[in-house]
C-alpha positions in Angstrom: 95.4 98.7 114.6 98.7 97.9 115.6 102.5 97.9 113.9 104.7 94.6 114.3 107.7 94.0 112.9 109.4 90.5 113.1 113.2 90.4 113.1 114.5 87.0 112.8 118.0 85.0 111.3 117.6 83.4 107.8 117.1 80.4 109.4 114.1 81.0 111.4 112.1 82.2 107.9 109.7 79.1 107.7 108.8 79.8 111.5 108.2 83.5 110.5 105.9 82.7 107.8 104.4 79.8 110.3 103.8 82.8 112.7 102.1 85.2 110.0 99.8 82.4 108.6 98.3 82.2 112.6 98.2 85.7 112.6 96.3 86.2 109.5 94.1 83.0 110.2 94.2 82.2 114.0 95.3 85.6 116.2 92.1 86.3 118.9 91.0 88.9 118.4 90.5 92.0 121.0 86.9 92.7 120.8 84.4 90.4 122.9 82.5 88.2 120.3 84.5 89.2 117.1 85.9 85.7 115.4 89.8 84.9 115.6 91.9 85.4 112.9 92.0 87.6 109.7 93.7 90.4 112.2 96.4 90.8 109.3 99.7 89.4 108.3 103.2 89.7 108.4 105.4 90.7 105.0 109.3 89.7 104.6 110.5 93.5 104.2 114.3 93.1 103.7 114.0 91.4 100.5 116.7 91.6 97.5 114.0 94.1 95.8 113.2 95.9 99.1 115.5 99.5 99.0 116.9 100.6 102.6 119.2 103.5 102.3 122.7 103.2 102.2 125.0 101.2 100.0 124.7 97.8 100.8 121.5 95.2 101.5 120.2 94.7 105.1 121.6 91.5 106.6 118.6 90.8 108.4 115.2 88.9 107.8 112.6 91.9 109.2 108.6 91.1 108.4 106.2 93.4 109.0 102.5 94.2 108.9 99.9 96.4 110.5 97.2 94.4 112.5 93.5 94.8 112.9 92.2 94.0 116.4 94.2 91.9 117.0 94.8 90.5 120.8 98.6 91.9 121.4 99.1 89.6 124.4 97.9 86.5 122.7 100.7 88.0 119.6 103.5 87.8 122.5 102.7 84.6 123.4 102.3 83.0 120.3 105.7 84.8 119.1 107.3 82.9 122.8 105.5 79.7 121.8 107.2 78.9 118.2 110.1 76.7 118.4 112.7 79.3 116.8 116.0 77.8 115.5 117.7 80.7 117.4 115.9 82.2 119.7 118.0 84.9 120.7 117.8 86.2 117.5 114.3 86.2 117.5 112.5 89.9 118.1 109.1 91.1 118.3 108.4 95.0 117.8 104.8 95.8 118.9 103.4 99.5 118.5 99.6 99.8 119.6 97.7 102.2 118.2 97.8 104.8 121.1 101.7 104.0 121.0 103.9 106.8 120.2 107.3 103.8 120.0 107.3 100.0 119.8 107.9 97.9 122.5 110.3 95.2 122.6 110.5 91.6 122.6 112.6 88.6 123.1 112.8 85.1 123.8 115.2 84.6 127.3 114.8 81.3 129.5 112.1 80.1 127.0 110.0 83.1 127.6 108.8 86.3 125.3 110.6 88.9 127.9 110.0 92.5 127.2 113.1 94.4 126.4 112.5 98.4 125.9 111.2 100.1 126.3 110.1 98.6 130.1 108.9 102.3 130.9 108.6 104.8 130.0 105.0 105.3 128.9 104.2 108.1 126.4 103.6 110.8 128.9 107.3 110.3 130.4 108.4 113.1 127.5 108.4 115.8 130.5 112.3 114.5 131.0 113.4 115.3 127.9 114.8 118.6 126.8 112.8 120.7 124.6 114.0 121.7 121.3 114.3 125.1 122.7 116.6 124.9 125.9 
């Protein structure tokens, strides 16, 4: 199972819902000999009935949805595939499920491009203080 959220402009929503249809009918999927699609689907989360806290409404389009099996670099590529109205607006969060953060995507020179975290990997916590020091 894996988390993805979808941040995107208003503009961009038809290619969002474009890109949750192939999840949730086309997306490989990661297991040898199981049948594409049906890995789950993507759900506009900043809605005018959505509640974030604060005192004002997100001004943001976010999607998100928790995929089963699905093939995460086939996700990336698709994502870098769409023809987005803006592009550089365009992000793709991706947590696996051995993840402990999401990793981050964007569109640069036509290509998804992975943002942050680049490294570290989920053992790098040694560098961090401890709660205690």
């Amino acid at each position: 199972m894996a988390n993805v959220m979808l941040s995107v402009y208003p503009q961009d929503r038809l290619n969002a819902e474009a890109f949750s249809e192939w999840l949730d009918k086309e997306c490989p999927r990661r297991e040898v000999g199981m049948s594409p699609g049906g890995c789950g689907y993507l759900r506009l989360i900043t809605d005018a009935n959505s509640q974030w806290g604060g005192h004002k409404n997100p001004e943001c389009q976010v999607y998100a949805g928790a995929l089963n099996h699905a093939d995460l670099a086939a996700v990336v590529d698709h994502f870098g595939s769409l023809a987005w109205h803006n592009p550089n607006a365009a992000q793709l969060f991706v947590m696996d499920q051995e993840d402990w953060f999401f990793r981050v995507w964007m569109i640069r020179n036509g290509a998804p491009r992975q943002y942050a975290p680049s490294s570290p990997d989920e053992e790098d916590d040694e560098f961090w203080p401890s709660a205690g020091s």
